[in-house]
N, C-alpha and C positions, 0 to 999 in steps of 0.2 A: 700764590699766583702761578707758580712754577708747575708745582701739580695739576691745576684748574688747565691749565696749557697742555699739560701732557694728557689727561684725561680728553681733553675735546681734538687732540691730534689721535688717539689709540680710536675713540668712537667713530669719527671721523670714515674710515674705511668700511667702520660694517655698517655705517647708514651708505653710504656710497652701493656699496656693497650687493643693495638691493638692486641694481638696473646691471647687465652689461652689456660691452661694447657691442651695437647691433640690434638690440631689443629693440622690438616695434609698440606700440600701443597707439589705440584708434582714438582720434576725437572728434568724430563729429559719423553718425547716422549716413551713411554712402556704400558700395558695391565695392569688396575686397582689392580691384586693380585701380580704385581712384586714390592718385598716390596724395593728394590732397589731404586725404581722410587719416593720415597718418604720421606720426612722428617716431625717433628713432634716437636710440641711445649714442651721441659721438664717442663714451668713453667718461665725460666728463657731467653735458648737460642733455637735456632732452633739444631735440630740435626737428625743424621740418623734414621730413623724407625724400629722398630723390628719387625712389622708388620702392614700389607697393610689396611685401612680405613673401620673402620667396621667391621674389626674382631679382636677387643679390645675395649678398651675404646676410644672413638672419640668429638671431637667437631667438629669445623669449617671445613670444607675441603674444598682445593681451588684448584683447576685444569688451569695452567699456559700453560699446556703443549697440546701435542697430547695424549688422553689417548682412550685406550677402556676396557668396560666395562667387563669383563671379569668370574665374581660371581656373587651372589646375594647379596646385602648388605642393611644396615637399619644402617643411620647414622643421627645426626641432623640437619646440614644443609650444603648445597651445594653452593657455588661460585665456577663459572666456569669463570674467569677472562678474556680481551680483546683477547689473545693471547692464550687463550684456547679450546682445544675443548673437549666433551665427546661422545664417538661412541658407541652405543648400541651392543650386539651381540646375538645371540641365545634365549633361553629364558633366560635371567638372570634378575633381577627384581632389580630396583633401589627406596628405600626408602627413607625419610627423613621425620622425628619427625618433623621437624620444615621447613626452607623457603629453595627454588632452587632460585639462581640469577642467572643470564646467561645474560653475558655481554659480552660471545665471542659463542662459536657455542656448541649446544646441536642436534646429530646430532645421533636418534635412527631410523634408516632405513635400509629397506632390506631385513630383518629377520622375520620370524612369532613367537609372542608368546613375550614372556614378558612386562614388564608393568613399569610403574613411575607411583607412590604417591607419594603425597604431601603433607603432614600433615599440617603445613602453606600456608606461600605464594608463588605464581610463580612471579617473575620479568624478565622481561624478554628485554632489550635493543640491544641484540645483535642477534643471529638463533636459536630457537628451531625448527628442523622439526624430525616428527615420521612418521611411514609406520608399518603396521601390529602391532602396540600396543595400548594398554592400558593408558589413563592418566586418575587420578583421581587428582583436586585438593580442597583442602577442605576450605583454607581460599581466599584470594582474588587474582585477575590474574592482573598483573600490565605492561602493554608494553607500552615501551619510544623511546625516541632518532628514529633511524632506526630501532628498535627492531622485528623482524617478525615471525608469527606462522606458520607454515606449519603443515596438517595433508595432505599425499599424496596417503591414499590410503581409501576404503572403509571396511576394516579392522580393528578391534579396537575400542572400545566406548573411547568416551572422557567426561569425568564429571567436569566440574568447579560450586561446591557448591557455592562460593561466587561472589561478585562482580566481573565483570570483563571491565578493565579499558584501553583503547588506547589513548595517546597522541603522540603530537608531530609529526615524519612520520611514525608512525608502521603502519604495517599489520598482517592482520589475515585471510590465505588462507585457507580454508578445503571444495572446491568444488568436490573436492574427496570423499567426504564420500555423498553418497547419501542412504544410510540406513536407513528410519524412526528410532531413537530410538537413535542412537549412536555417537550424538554430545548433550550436557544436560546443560543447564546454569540454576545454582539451584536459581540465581538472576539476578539482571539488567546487563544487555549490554551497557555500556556508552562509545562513544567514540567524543574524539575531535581532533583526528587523521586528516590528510591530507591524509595520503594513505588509500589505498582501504581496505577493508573486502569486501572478497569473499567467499560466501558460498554456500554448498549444502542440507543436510537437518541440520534441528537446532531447539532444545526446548529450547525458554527460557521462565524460568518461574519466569518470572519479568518484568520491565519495559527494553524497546530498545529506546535508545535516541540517533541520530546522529547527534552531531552539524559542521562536518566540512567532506569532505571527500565523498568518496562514501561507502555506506552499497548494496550489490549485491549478487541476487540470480541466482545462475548462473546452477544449473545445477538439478537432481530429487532428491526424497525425501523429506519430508512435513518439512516446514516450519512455526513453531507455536509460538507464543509470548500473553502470556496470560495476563502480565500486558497491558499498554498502548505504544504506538508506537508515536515517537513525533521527527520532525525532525527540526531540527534549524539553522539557518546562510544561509550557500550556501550548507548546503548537499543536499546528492543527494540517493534516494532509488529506485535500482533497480531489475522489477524481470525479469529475462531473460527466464528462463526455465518456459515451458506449465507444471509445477507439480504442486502440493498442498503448499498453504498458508494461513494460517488461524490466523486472528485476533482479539483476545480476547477484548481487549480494544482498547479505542478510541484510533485514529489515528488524528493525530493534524500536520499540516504541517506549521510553521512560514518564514519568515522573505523573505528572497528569495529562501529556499529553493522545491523543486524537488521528484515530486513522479510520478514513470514512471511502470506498471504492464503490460503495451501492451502484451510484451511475452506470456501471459495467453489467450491461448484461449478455452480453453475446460469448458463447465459451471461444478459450484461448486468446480472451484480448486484454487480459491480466495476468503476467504470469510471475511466478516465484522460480528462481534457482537455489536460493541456500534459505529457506525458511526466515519464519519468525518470530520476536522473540517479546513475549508482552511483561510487562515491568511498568506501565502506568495503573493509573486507578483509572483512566480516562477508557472508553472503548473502543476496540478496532472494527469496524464492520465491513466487510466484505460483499458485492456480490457476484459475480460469475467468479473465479478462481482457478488457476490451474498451474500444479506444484508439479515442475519440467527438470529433467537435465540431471541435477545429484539429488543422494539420498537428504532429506532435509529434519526439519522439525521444526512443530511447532512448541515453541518451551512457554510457558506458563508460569511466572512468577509467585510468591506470597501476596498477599491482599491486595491483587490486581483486579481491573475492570475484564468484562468481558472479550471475547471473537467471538463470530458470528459470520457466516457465510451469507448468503441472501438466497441465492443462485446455484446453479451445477458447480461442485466442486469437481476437478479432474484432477485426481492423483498419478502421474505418469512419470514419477521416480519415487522411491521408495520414502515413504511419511510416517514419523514417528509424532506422534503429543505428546509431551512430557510435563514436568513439573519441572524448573529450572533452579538452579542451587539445591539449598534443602527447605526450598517455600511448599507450603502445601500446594501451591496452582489452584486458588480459590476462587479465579473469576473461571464462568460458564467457558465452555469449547460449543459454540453451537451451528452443525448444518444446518440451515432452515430448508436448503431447495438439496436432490439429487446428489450424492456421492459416487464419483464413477472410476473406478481403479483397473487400469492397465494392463496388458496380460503380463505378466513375469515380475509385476510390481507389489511392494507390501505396503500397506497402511495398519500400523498398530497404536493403539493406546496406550500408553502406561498412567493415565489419569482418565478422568471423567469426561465423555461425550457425550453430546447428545444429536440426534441425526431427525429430523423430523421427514426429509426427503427419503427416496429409494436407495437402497447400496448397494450396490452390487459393482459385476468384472466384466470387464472386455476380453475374456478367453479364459481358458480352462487354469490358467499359470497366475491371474490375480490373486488378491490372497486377504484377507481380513485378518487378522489379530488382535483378541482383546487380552490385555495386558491385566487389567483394572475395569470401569465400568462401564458399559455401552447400554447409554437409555436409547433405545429405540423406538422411534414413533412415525415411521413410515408405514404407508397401508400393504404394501408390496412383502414378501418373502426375502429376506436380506441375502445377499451373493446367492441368487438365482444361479448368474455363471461365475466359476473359481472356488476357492477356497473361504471355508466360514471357519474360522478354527478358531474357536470359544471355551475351549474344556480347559486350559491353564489353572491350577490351582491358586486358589483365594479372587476370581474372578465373578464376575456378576453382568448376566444380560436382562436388561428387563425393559417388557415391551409395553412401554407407555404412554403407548396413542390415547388421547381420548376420541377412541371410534374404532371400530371393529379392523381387525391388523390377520395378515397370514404371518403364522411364527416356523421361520423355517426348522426343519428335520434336521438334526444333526449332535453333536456332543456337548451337553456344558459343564461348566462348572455348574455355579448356581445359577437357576432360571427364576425371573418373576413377569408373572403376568398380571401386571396396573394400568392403569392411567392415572393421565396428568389433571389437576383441578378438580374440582368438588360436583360436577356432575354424577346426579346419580340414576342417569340409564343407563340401563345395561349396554355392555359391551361384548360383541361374540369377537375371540379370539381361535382362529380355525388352525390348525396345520398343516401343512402342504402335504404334497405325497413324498412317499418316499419311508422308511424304514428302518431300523427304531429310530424314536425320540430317544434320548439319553444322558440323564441329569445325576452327574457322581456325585453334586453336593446333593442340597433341597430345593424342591421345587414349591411354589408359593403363589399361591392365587388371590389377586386383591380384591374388595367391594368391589362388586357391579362387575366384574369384570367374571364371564363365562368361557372356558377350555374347552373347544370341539374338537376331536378326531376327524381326521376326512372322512366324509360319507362317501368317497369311490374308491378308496384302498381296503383291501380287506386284511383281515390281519395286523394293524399298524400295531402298533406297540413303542407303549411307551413305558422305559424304565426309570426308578427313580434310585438311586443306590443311596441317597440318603433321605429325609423325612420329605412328606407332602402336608401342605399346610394350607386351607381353604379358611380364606378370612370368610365375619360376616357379610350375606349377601352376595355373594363368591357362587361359581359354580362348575362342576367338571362333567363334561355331556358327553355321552356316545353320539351319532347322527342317529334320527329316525331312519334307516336303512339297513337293506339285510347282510349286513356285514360283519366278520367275527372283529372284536378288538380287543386286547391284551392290555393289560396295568400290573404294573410288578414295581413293586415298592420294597426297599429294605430297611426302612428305618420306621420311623412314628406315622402314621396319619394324625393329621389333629383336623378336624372338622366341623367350622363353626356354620357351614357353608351346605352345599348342596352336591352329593353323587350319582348321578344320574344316569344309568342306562337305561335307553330308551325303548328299543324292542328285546321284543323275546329271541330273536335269532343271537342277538349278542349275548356271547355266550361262553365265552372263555376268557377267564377271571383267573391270575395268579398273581398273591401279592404273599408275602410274610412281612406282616406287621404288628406292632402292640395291639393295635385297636383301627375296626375300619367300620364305617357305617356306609352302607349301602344305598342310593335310593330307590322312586320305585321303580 
């Protein structure tokens, strides 16, 4: 008996425990200052109110009911329990020294003008949605269960100073605010949420980490993340909207998950500061682009999914591709649209590209570098203006349009001249002007694919200082024109293929090699 006594005097305290002295909670559906609607903790029992939260001494206040907000109040903290809701009105302004939970509906819409702080934390498992206000909160933002944020209008700044945190199936919609300025995360964005985050403009000035879920930018106003951007598992980032996006840090994509920018097509409204870095099997797809501010990279993992550009790439700090660890970088690097490199800036390879746009430089001081292998399949002359510098030993340029391509003048390593897929019409491959062509390894000519000299340079010349090798259906043409052109070869000819000078005025031939067949 003694025990059973002292057990139910020890308990006693923490069932107590649960109210204290001054806690409010509602009963009955009424307007926040009808002090009716409320009861209030003496210390011992619950009892009627002598007045309405926050205009006395207050603790806890729990919201059971249907309430709206009716004054302005400053109390210390806020539960708004399953079966509750709180409705905003007018301007009146809701405080709290310490944390809002909201486990049933927090619902400030409608109305212009008033605001919620939040001196703590926001919780938030059940509806907060705002229109035309104000939130600020100052410790961390926590969404669970089905918990979801709504901001529905473009009205209102929203400030969360601290972390802010998604699990479970929350969401967090505010593709309604498209205002530069007026959505502010003072830290990292972490979510491991299943539902969506949709948004329109957004600073956050910390790290964005989405490991599960989609993160989607869906509508204008600039999108900024100044720490690093890092996506994990199966998420998925998307930007839908043609506006402004700009990334601070590197941008790292794991496991399977998904990076999708297509939406972007206007240059400089995507940008990259510190590269990045692919490590999913999942693909990144890009489209407009433009790599600003420090030298960057893009590193390329072992049995990774692709990148892919869509759009104009704009290189305007120094761009390396790499292979990352010691993985081969086995998914594609691929420009689809325009590569456009800066003047005093270098874009090099140390892995496999492929460019199907134009590349070229904005002033004499751009620079091209191929490290490793650049298919090129632009129809244009590659680095028109700047530097083409291709000759690096153990490198390989090959120009694999399927459709007739200008191959610019200048030094390579090894050169091949293909195309991409099994067509098999010819393709005329021309060379620009300019003086010699100059191939230290072997130069190499695929089916269907034909080598012209310019017909308005006289004299061109092109060297080969190691073999030439003309597959079948292959062909090396002078122009029908009266023009002298040169071939000088130091290694093998192998000629399954076609050699073709065309007139009689062409007419100066210097090659030493094992074997060469002429045509007619």
């Amino acid at each position: 008996m003694k025990r059973i006594l002292l057990l139910t005097l020890f308990l006693l305290p923490l069932l107590v425990g649960a109210q204290s002295l001054n806690d409010f909670r509602s009963i009955a559906d009424c307007s926040w200052s009808t002090v009716a609607s409320w009861e209030t903790y003496d210390g011992s029992i619950w009892v009627s109110a002598s007045y309405y939260p926050g205009n006395g001494a207050t603790g806890i206040v729990t919201v059971s009911h249907n309430l709206t907000l009716d004054v302005s109040v400053i109390i210390p903290d806020l539960v708004i329990d399953v079966t509750g809701t709180l409705n905003g009105s007018g301007n009146f302004t809701l405080t709290t020294t310490g944390n809002i939970t909201c486990n049933g509906t927090m619902s400030w819409t409608n109305n212009a003008g008033g605001a919620i702080s939040v001196g703590g934390n926001l919780n938030i498992s059940g509806t907060f949605s705002i229109f035309n206000r104000n939130l600020t909160v100052t410790g961390t933002t926590i969404l669970s269960g089905n918990g979801a944020f709504t901001d529905g209008s473009d009205t209102g700044n929203n400030n969360f100073s601290g972390v802010v945190t998604l699990s479970d199936n929350s969401t967090f919609t505010t593709n309604a605010v498209t205002t530069t300025g007026q959505l502010a995360f003072g830290s990292n964005f972490l979510t491991n949420s299943a539902g969506a985050i949709t948004i329109g403009t957004a600073t956050i000035n910390g790290n964005l980490e989405v490991n599960s879920g989609t993160f989607t930018k869906a509508s204008g106003g600039t999108l900024s993340v100044t720490g690093t951007t890092t996506l994990n598992n199966n998420a998925t980032l998307s930007i839908t909207s043609n506006s402004q996006s700009d990334f601070t840090g590197k941008v790292t994509v794991n496991n399977t998950a998904v990076w999708n920018s297509t939406g972007v097509i206007t240059s400089g409204r995507l940008t990259l500061a510190n590269g990045i870095e692919q490590n999913s099997t999942g693909t990144i797809q890009f489209g407009v682009c433009t790599f600003q501010s420090n030298p960057q990279q893009i590193a390329v993992a072992d049995n990774t999914g692709s990148i892919s550009f869509a759009g104009t790439t704009n290189v305007n700090a120094d761009l390396t591709v790499i292979n990352s660890g010691s993985g081969t970088g086995t998914g594609d690097v691929t420009f689809n649209g325009n590569v456009t490199i800066l003047d005093g800036v270098t874009l090099a390879n140390n892995r496999t590209i492929v460019i199907y746009g134009l590349l070229d430089g904005i002033g004499a001081a751009a620079t091209y570098t191929n490290n490793s292998i650049l298919e090129y399949r632009g129809t244009g002359s590659p680095m028109a203006t700047g530097v083409f510098n291709v000759a690096n030993v153990g490198t390989t340029v090959n120009y694999s349009r399927d459709g007739n391509q200008t191959i610019r003048v200048a030094t390579y390593n090894d050169l091949i001249i293909s195309r991409e897929g099994a067509n098999t019409t010819n393709r005329t491959k021309t060379l620009d002007t300019g003086s010699p062509l100059v191939v230290n390894g072997n130069l190499t000519i695929n089916e269907y694919n034909l080598l012209y000299y310019n017909s308005t340079i006289n004299n061109q010349i092109i060297q080969i200082n190691g073999d030439l090798t003309l597959t079948a259906n292959s062909g090396f043409y002078t122009p029908n024109a009266d023009v002298i052109q040169s071939l000088i070869v130091a290694g093998t000819i192998d000629n399954s293929g076609t050699i073709y000078f065309q007139r009689s005025t062409t007419k100066v031939y210097r090659y030493r090699a094992h074997w060469f067949r002429r045509g007619n």
